[in-house]
C-alpha positions in Angstrom: 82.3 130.1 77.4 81.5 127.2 79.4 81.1 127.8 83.6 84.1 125.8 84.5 86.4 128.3 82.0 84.6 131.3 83.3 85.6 130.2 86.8 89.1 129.7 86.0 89.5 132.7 84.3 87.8 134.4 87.3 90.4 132.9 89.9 93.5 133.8 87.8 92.3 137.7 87.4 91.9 137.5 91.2 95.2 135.9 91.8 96.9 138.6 89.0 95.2 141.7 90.7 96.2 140.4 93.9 99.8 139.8 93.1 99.9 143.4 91.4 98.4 144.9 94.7 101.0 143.1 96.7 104.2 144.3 94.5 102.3 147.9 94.6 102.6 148.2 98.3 106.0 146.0 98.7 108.1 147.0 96.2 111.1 145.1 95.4 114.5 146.3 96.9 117.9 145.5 95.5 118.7 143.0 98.8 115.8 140.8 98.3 117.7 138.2 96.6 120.8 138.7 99.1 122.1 136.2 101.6 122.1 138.3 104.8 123.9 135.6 106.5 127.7 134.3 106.4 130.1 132.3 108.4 133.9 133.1 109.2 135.0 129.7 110.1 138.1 128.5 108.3 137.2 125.4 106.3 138.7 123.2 108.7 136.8 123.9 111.8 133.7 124.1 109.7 134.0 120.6 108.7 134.4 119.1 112.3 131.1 121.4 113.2 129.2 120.2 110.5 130.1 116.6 111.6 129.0 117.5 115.5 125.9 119.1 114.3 124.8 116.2 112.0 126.0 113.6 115.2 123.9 115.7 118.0 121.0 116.5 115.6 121.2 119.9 116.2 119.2 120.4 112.9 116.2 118.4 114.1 115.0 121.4 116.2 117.6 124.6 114.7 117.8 125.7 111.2 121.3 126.2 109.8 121.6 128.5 106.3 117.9 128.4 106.6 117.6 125.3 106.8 116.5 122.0 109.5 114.7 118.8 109.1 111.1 119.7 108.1 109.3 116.6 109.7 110.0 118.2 112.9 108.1 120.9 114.6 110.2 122.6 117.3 110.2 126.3 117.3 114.2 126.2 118.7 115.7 129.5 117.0 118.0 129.6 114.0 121.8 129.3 114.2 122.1 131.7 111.3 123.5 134.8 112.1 123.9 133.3 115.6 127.4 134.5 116.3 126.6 138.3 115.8 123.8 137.9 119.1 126.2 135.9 121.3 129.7 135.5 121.8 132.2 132.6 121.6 132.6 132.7 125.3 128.7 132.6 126.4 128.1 129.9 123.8 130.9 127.7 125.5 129.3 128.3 128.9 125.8 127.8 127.2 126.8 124.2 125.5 129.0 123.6 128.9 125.4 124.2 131.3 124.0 121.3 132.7 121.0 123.4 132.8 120.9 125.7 129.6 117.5 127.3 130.5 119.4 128.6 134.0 121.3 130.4 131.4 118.9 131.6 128.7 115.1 131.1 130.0 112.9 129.3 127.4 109.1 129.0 126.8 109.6 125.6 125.1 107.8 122.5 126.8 110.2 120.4 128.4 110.7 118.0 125.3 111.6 120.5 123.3 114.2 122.6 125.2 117.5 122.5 125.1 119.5 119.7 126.3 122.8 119.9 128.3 125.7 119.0 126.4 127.8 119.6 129.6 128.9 116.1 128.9 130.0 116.5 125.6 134.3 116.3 125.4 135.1 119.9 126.0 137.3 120.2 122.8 134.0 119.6 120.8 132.3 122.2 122.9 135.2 124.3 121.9 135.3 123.9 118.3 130.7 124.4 117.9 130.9 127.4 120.2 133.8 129.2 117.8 132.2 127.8 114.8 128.9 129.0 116.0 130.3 132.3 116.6 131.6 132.4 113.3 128.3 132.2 111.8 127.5 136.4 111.0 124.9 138.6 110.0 125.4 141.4 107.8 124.9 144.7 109.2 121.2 145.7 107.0 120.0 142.6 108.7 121.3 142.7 112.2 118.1 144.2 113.6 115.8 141.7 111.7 117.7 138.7 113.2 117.8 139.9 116.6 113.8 140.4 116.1 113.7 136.6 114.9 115.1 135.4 118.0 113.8 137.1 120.4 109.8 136.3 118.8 111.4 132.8 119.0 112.6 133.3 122.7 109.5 134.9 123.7 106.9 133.5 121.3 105.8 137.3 120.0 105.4 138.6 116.6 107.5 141.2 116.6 109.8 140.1 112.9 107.0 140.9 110.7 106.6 144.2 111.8 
């Protein structure tokens, strides 16, 4: 057996071992391939939201269904499951702020906080804050995502715990 071969062969029995090891101490659980997240919006209002996202960029900074655009690296916290942590009320006065961090403190630098969309036509706010508060958590999850965004919020490590 040549060196080159014998190397391989040594990296993929490392790689095998360690990928036992890690299923030995995680074992799989029957939600592992479940979708903890879900929205209630009727299909009408989640149309016009998924319009104002895509025109306000809300996905170059927030991940929606898990996911944002990936060429940008601002640690803004998910929308998923956003609805079950706030209310349709405090995200209408969140979106109506002129200054959202007066609200809901952030660590983010300046260019990557929130912006006010107080000037945004208030039907608009209407419709993202009820679609936003349609966007759900299942219940085995709820304590996960409200550890995700509070790590993001505070810029602990508390999720992966």
């Amino acid at each position: 057996m040549k060196r080159g071969e014998r190397t391989l062969l040594v990296v993929l029995g490392v790689l095998v071992a360690g990928g036992v090891v890690r299923a030995l101490l995680h074992p799989a659980t029957p939600r592992d391939g479940e979708i903890p997240y879900y929205s209630t919006a009727p299909g009408a209002l989640a149309e016009t939201a998924g319009d104002l996202l895509r025109r306000y960029n809300c996905r170059e900074c927030h991940s929606l269904w898990s996911t944002r655009d990936l060429t940008q690296a601002v640690p803004a916290p998910m929308l998923d499951g956003i609805g079950a942590l706030r209310t349709e009320d405090w995200l209408y006065r969140y979106l109506s702020a002129p200054d959202p961090q007066a609200i809901l403190p952030t660590r983010l630098k300046r260019q990557y906080r929130m912006p006010s969309y107080a000037g945004m036509p208030d039907a608009e706010r209407r419709d993202l804050a009820r679609y936003l508060a349609s966007l759900q958590v299942k219940d085995w999850y709820l304590e996960q995502t409200r550890r995700l965004e509070q790590d993001k919020l505070t810029g602990s490590d508390t999720a992966e715990k």
